[in-house]
Every structure is written in C-alpha cells, then in structure tokens.
C-alpha positions as a Markdown table, in Angstrom:
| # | Residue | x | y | z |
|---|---|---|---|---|
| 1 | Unk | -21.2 | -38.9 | 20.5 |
| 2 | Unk | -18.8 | -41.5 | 22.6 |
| 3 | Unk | -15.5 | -40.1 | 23.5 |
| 4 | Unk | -13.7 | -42.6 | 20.9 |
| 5 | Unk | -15.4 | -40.9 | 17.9 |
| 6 | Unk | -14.5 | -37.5 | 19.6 |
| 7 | Unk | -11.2 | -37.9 | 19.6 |
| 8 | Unk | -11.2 | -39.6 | 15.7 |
| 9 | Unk | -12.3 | -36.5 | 14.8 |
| 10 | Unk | -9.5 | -33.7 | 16.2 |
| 11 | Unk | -7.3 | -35.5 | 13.8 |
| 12 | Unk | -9.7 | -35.1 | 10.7 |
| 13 | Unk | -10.5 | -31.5 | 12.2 |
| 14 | Unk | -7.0 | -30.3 | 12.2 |
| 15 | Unk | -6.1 | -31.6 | 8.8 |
| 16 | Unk | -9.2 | -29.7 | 7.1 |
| 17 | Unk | -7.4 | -26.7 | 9.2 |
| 18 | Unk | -4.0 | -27.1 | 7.9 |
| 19 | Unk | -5.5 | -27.9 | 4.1 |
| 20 | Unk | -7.7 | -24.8 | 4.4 |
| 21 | Unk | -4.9 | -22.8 | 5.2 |
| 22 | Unk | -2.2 | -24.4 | 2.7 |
| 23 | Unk | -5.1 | -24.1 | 0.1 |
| 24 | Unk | -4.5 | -20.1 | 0.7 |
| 25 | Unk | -2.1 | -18.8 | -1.7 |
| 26 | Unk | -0.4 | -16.1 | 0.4 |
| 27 | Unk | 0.6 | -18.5 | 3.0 |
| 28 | Unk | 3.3 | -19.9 | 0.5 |
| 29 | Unk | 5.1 | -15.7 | 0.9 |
| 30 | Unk | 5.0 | -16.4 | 4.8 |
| 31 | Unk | 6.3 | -19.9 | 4.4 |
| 32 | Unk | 8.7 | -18.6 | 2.3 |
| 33 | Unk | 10.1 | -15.9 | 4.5 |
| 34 | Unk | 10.2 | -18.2 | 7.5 |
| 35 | Unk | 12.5 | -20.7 | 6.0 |
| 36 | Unk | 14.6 | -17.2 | 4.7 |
| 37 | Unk | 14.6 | -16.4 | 8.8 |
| 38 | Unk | 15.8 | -19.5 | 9.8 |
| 39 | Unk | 18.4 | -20.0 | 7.4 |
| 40 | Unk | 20.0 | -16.7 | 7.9 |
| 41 | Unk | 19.8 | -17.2 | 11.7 |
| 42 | Unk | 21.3 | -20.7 | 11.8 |
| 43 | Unk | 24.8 | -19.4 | 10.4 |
| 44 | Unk | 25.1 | -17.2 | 13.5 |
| 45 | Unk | 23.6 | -20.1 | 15.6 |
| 46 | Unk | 20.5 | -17.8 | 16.6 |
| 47 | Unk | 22.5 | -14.6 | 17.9 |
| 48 | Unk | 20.8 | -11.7 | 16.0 |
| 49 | Unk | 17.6 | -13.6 | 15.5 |
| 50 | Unk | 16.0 | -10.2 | 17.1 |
| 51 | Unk | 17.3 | -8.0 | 15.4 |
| 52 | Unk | 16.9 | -9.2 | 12.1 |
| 53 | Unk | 13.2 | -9.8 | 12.8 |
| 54 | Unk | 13.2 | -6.1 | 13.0 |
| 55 | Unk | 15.7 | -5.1 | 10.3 |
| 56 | Unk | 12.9 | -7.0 | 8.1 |
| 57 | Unk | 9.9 | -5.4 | 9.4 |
| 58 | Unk | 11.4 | -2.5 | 9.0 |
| 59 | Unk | 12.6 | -2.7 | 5.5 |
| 60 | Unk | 9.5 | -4.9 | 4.6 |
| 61 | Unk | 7.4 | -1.6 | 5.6 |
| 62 | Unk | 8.1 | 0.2 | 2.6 |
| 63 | Unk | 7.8 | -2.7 | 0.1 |
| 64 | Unk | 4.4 | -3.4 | 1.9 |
| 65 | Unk | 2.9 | 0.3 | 1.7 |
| 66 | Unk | 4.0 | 0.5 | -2.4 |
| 67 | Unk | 3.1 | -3.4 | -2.9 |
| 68 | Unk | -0.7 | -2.3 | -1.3 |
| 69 | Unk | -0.7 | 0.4 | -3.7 |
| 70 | Unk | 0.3 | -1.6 | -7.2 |
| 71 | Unk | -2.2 | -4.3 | -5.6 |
| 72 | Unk | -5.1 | -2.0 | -6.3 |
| 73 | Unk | -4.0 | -1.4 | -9.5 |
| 74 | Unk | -3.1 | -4.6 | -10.5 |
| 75 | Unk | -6.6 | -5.3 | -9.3 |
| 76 | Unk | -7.9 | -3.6 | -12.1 |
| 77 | Unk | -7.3 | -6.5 | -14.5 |
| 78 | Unk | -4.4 | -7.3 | -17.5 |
| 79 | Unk | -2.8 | -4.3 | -18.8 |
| 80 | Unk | -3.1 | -2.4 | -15.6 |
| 81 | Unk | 0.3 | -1.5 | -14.0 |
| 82 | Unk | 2.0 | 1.7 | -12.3 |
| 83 | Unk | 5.4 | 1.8 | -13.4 |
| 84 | Unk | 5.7 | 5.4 | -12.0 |
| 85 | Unk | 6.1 | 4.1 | -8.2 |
| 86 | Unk | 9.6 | 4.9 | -7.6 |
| 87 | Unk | 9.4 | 8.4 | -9.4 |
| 88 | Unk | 6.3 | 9.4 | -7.4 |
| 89 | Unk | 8.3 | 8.0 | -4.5 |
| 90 | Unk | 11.4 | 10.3 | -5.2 |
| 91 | Unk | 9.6 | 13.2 | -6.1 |
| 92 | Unk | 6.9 | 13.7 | -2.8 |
| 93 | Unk | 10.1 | 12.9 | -0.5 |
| 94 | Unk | 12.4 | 15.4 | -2.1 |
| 95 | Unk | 9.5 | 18.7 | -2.3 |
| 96 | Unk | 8.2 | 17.7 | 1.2 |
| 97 | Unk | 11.7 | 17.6 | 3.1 |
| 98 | Unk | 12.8 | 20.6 | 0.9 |
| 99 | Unk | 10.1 | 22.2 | 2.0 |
| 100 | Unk | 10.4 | 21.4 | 5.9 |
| 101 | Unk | 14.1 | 22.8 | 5.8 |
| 102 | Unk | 14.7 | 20.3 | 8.7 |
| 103 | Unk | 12.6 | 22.7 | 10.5 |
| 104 | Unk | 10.2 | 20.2 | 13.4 |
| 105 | Unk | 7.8 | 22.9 | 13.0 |
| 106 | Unk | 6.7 | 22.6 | 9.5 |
| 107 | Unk | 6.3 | 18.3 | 9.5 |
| 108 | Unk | 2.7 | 18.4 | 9.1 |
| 109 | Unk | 2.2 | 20.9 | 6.3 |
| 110 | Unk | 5.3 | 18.4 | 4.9 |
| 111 | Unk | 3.3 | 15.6 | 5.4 |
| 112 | Unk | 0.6 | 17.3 | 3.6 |
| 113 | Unk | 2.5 | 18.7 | 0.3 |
| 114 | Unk | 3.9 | 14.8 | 0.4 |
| 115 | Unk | 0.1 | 13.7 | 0.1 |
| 116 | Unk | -0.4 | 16.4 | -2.4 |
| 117 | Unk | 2.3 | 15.4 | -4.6 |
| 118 | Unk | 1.0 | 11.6 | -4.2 |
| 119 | Unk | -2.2 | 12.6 | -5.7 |
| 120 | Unk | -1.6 | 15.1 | -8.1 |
| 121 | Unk | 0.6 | 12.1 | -9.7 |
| 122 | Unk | -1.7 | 9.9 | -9.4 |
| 123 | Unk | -4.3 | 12.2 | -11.0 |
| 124 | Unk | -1.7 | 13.3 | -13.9 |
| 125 | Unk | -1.5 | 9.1 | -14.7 |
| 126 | Unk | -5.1 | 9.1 | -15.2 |
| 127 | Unk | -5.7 | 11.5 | -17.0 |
| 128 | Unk | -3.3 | 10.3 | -20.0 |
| 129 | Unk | -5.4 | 7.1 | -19.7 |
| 130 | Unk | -8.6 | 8.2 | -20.0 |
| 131 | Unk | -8.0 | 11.7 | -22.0 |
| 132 | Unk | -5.4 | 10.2 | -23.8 |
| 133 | Unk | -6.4 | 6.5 | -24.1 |
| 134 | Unk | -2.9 | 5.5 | -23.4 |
| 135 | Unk | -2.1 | 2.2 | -22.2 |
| 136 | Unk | -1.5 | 2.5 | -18.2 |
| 137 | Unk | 1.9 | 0.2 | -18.7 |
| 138 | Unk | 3.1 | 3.5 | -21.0 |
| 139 | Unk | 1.2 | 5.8 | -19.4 |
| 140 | Unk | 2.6 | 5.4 | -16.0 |
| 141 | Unk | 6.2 | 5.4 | -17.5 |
| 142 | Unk | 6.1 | 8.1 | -19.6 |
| 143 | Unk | 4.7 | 10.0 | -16.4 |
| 144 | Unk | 7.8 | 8.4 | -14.1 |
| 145 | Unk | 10.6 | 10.3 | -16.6 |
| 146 | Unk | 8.4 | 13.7 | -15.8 |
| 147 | Unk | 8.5 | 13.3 | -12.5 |
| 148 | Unk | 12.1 | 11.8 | -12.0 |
| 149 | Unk | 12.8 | 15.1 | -14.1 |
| 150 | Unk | 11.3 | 17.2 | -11.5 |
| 151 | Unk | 12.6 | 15.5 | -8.7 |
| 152 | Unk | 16.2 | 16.2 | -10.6 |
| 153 | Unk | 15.4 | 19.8 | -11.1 |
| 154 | Unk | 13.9 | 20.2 | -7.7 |
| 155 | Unk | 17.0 | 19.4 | -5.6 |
| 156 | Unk | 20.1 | 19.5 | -8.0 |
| 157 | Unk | 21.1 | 16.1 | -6.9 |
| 158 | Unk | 21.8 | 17.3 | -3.5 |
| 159 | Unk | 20.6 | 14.8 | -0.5 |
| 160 | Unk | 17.9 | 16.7 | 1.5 |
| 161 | Unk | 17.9 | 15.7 | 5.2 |
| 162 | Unk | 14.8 | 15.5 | 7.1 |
| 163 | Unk | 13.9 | 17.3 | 10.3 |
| 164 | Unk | 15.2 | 15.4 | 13.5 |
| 165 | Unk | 11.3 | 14.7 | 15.1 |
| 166 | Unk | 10.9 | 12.8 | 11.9 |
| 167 | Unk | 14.4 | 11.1 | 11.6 |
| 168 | Unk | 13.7 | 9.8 | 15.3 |
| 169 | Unk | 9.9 | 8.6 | 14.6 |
| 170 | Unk | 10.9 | 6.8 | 11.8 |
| 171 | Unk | 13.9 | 4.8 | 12.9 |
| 172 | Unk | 12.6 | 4.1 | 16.5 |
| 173 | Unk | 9.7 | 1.6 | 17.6 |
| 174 | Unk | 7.2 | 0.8 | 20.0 |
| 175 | Unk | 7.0 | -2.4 | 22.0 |
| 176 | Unk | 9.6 | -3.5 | 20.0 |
| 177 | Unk | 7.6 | -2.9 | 16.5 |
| 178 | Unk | 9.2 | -0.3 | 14.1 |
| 179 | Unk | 7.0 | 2.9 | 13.8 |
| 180 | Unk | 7.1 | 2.6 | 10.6 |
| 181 | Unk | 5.9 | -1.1 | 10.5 |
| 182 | Unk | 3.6 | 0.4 | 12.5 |
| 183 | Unk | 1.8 | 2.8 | 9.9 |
| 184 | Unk | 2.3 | 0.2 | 7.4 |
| 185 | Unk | 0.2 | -2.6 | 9.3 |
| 186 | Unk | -2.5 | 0.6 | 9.6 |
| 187 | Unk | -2.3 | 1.1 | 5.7 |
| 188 | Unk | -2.8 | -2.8 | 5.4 |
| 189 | Unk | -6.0 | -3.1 | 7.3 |
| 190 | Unk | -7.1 | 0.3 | 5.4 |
| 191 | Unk | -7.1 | -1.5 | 2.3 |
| 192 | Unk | -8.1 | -4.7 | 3.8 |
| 193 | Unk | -11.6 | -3.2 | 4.7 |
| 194 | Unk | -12.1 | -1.4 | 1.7 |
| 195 | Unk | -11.5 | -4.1 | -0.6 |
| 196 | Unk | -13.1 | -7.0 | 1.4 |
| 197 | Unk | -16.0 | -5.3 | 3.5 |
| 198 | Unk | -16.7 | -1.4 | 1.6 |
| 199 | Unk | -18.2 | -1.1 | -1.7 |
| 200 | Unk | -15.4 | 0.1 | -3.6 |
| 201 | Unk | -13.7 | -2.9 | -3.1 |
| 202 | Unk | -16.4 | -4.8 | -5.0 |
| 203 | Unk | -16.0 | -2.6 | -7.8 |
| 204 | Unk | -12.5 | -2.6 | -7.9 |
| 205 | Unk | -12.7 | -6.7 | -8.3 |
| 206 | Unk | -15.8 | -6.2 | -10.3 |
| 207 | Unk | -13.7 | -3.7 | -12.8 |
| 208 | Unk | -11.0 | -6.6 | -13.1 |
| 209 | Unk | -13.5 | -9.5 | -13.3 |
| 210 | Unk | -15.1 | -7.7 | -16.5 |
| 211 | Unk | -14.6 | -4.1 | -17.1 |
| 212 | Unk | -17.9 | -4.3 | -19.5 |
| 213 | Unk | -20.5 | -6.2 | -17.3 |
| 214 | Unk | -19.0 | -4.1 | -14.5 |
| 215 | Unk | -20.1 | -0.9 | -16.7 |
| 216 | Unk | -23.4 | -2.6 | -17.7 |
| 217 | Unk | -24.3 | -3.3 | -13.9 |
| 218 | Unk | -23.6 | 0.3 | -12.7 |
| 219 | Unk | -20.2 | 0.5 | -11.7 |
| 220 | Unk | -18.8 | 4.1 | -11.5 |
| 221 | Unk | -16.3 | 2.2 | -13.8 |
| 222 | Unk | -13.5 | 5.7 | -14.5 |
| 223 | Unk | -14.4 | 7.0 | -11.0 |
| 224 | Unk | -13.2 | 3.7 | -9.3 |
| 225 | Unk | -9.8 | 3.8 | -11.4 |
| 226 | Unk | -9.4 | 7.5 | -10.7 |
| 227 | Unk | -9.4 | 6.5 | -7.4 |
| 228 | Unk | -7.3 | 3.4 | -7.6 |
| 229 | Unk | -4.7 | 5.2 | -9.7 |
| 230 | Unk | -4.9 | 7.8 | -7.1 |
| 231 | Unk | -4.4 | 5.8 | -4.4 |
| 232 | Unk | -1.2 | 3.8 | -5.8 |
| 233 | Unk | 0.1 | 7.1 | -5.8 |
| 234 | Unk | -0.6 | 8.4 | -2.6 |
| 235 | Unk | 0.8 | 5.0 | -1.2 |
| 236 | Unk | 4.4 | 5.5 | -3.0 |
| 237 | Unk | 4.4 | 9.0 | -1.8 |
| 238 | Unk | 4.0 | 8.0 | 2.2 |
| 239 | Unk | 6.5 | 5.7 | 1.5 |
| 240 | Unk | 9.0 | 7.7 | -0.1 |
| 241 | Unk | 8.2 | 9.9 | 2.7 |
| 242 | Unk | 8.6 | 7.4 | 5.5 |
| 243 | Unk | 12.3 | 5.8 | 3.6 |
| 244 | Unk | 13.9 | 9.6 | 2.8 |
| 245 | Unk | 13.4 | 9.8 | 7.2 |
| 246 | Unk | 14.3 | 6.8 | 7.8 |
| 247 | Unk | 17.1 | 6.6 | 5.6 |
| 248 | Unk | 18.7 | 10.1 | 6.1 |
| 249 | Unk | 17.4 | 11.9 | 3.9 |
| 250 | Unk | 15.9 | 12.3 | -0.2 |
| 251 | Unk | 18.1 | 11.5 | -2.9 |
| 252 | Unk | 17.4 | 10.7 | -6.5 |
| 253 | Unk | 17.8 | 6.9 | -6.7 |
| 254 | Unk | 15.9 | 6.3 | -3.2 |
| 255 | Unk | 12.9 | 4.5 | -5.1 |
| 256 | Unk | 14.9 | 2.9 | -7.8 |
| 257 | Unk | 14.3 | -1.1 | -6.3 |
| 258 | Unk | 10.6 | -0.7 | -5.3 |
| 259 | Unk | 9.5 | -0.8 | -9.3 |
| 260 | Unk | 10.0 | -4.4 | -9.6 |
| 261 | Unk | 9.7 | -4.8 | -5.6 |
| 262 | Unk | 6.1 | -3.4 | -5.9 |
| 263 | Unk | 5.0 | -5.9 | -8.8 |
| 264 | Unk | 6.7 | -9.1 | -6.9 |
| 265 | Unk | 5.8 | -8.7 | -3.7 |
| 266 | Unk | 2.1 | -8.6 | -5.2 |
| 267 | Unk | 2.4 | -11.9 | -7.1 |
| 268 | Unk | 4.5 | -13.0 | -5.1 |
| 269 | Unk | 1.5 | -12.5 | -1.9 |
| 270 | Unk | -1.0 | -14.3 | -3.9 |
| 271 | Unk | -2.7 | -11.6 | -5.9 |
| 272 | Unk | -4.1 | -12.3 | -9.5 |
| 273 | Unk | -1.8 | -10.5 | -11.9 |
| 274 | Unk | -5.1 | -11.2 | -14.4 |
| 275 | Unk | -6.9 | -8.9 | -12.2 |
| 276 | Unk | -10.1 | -9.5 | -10.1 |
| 277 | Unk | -8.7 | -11.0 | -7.2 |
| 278 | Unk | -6.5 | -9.3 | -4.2 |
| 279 | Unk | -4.4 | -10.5 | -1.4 |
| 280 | Unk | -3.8 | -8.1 | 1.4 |
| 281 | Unk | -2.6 | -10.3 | 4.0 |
| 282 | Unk | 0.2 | -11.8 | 1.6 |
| 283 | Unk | 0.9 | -8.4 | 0.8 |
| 284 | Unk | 3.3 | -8.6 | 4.0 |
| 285 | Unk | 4.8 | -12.0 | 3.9 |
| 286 | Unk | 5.9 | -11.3 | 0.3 |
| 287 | Unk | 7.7 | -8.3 | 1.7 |
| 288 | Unk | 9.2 | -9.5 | 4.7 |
| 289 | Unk | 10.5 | -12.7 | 1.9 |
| 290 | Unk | 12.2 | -10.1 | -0.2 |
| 291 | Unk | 13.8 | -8.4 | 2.6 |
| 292 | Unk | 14.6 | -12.0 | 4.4 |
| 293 | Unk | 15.8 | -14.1 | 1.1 |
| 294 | Unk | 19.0 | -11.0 | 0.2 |
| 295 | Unk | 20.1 | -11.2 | 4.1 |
| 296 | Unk | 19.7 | -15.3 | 3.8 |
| 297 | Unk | 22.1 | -15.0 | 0.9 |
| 298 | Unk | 24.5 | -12.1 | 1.8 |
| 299 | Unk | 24.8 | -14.2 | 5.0 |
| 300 | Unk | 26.4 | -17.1 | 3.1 |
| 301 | Unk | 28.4 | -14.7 | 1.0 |
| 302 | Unk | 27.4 | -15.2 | -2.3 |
| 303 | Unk | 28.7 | -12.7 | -4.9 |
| 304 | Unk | 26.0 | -9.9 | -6.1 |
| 305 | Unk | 25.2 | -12.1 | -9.3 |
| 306 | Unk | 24.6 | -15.1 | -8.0 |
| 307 | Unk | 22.5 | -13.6 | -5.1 |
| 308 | Unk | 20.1 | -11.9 | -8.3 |
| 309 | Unk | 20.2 | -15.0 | -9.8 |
| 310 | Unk | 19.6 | -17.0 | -7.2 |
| 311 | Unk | 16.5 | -14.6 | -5.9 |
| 312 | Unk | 14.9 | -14.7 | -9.2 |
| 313 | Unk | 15.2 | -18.8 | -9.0 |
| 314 | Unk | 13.6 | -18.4 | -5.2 |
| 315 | Unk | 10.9 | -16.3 | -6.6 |
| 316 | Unk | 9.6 | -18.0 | -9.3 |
| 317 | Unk | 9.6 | -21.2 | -7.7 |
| 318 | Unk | 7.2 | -19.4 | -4.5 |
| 319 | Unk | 5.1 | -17.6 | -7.3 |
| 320 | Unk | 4.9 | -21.6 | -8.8 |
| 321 | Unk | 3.5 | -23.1 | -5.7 |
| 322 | Unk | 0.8 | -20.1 | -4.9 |
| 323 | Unk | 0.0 | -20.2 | -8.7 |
| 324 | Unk | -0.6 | -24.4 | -8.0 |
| 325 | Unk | -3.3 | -23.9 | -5.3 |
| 326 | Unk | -5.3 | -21.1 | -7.1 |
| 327 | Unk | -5.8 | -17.8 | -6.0 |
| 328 | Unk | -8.7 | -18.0 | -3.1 |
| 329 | Unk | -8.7 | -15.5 | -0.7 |
C-alpha cells in the first residue's frame, strides 16, 4: 500500500470512529452534559469550572447508584418498574444512622443493617409480585407508603446525624474524585460485568427480550427477578446511606427527587424502557446531565418553573436523539 492511499484512509478511518461512536445511544447523555458544563462555566468566564466538575460528580453519585438499580429492573421488560426507590432510600438511612448513635464504632454493623433493610425491601416487592400477582408498577408503590410509614414511625421526623468517620468519608475525595463517586464508579463496573460478561446478565436481557422463550429455554425466570428486584433495592439503600452522610444526616424527604431521577437518568443513558437492552456506561452521563442542566439554569436565573419546564423540554429532546440512533450497546 503507497503512502497516498495510507493517508486517504485516516480520514475514512476516523469517520467510521466518530459514526460508531455517535451511532451509541448513551453518548447523546455525555454530550448532553458537556454542553450543560460549558454553559454554566461560560457565565463565570471559567472560574469554578473545578469545582462544579466535582459538585456534579458528586451529586451525580447518587442518581447513578439508584439509576443502576431501576436499570436492572427496567431490564426486565414493559411493566417492570420500582417506584419504591426513594422510600427504601429513606428508610435504610434512617434505621442504620439511628442505630450507629453517631457512635464511629458501630459504622460497619450500620453499613450492614443498611444492606439488610435494602434487601428485605427488595424481597417484600417480590413477594407481592409473584405471591400476589400484583403488577410491579403497584406493587412497588403500595410497598413505598409501608416503608415511608416506617421510616416516619422510626425517627418521629427528627433529622438523625451520622457518625463523624462517615460524615468526613463521604464529603471528602481522593485525587480530586469524590469518595462517593468513587463507590459509585465501583457499583457501575459491578453491574457492567454482570450484565455484559456473567450469566445473569444474559438472563436478565433474556427475561425482557421474551419472558416465555426465556422460561422455555431454562432460565431461572422468578429467581433472576428475585434477584433483580433485590438488587434495586439494595442499590437505593447504599445510596440513601451514602446521601443521609453526605448530606448531614436522615430525614424523611431525603429520597423524594430520585423517583423520577432514577427512571430518567435510565432513559435518558440509552436503556430500552421496553426491556431487553441495558446501558451502564450512559447510566453516568445521564446523571452528571441532571445534575449539570439545574446548575446551567439556576446559573442564568431562571425562576423554579421555568427551570422544570425548561428541564423537561431539555430531556425529551436528549431521550429524542438516543431514541433516533437505536438502542445498541
């Protein structure tokens, strides 16, 4: 091969990159959140630029860890939804700090009775699916008002604070990354493997290709869902856990946003809300957007309305251009 038809080719090479790439739909959430950055910087002429990079991956930590979660789900196929996110959120913060007395001695078994919590709501959810045979969309709500209710009963509606060792891991970093982006991007490549290199993962997009065949070829079909419903719950618990530190504290609105944050930043990262197909990577830029698009807009001042209205505009139009290149992964 001459030189000349060396160097004709770079051109067509790079272009089968970028279209390869673009052709991804999760790449539209990162694209997305980029323009967010830059807008938001350019009103302060760049000052800050740092340290709203890691305001959002901070703040995108949480919406990741409970996006990852209603991505399994979700995964499932239509009809499959955990609407008791922010309850299950609320309720493993406010047992496990309550517990811990703001006592550095007792974070691990904290940690622990979080995880606990995590599961056993997860486990509850399932079983008024299967036992029940109610749909998962009122399943997981009617279980959200139960644990909300325990939550309330739990604490009185006083803010619990959290022991200091875990107040200071959550809101400090390491080589400039938050801790708590930290765990998050661990969490991330946890469900990355599973769904893209372990078995389970082929069930789980087997169960949401077609529940029957999946059944008809072998799939532990209510195992895999136990599991999955399980593991949505356990995510909102570590990240209840993680925000009630972080934040100060547990209090009895703490997961009210990540409902609808957990669904969006899903569709939003390229995900098939049909089921069948799941998006990891975009998981992340779909968080770090929702943090990125409110500062973009508080930045310009824009009443509260008009920043939900113009969000929901900015969404839909992102969720239109992944939607346009398919759902590959």
């Amino acid at each position: 091969m001459t030189p000349e038809q060396t160097a004709a080719q770079k051109p067509n090479a790079i272009q089968s990159a970028l279209r390869t790439i673009i052709s991804k739909p999760w790449i539209w959430g990162y694209l997305a959140a980029a323009c967010a950055f830059v807008a938001t910087t350019l009103i302060s002429g760049g000052a800050g630029a740092a340290s709203l990079l890691y305001a959002a991956l901070t703040f995108a930590s949480f919406a990741a860890i409970v996006g990852i979660g209603q991505m399994f789900v979700v995964t499932l196929g239509p009809g499959n939804i955990d609407l008791s996110i922010p309850a299950t959120m609320t309720l493993a913060a406010t047992l496990a700090l309550k517990f811990m007395e703001t006592n550095n001695a007792l974070v691990v078994p904290g940690i622990l009775i979080a995880l606990g919590v995590g599961l056993a709501c997860g486990l509850f959810n399932f079983i008024l699916i299967l036992l029940l045979r109610i749909p998962p969309i009122i399943a997981t709500l009617s279980s959200s008002f139960l644990f909300q209710s325990l939550a309330i009963w739990s604490n009185r509606g006083l803010r619990i604070k959290p022991p200091e060792l875990l107040a200071d891991f959550s809101t400090s970093g390491f080589l400039g990354i938050p801790n708590v982006a930290i765990a998050a991007i661990i969490l991330a490549i946890i469900a990355w493997f599973v769904l893209e290199r372990a078995i389970a993962g082929r069930w789980i997009s087997a169960i949401g290709q077609n529940m029957r065949a999946a059944r008809l070829s072998s799939v532990p079909v209510n195992a895999v869902r136990l599991g999955v419903y399980a593991s949505s719950a356990i995510l909102a618990a570590i990240a209840g856990f993680l925000l009630a530190s972080f934040s100060g504290g547990a209090n009895l609105n703490m997961g009210a946003e990540y409902m609808l944050m957990s669904i969006a930043v899903v569709v939003i990262g390229g995900s098939s809300i049909a089921g069948g197909n799941s998006n990891v990577p975009g998981i992340w830029g779909a968080s770090m957007f929702m943090f990125l698009i409110v500062s973009m807009l508080n930045s310009y001042g824009l009443g509260a309305g008009v920043r939900l209205i113009s969000t929901g505009i900015i969404i839909v139009a992102v969720v239109v251009l992944a939607s346009k290149k398919g759902y590959a992964a």
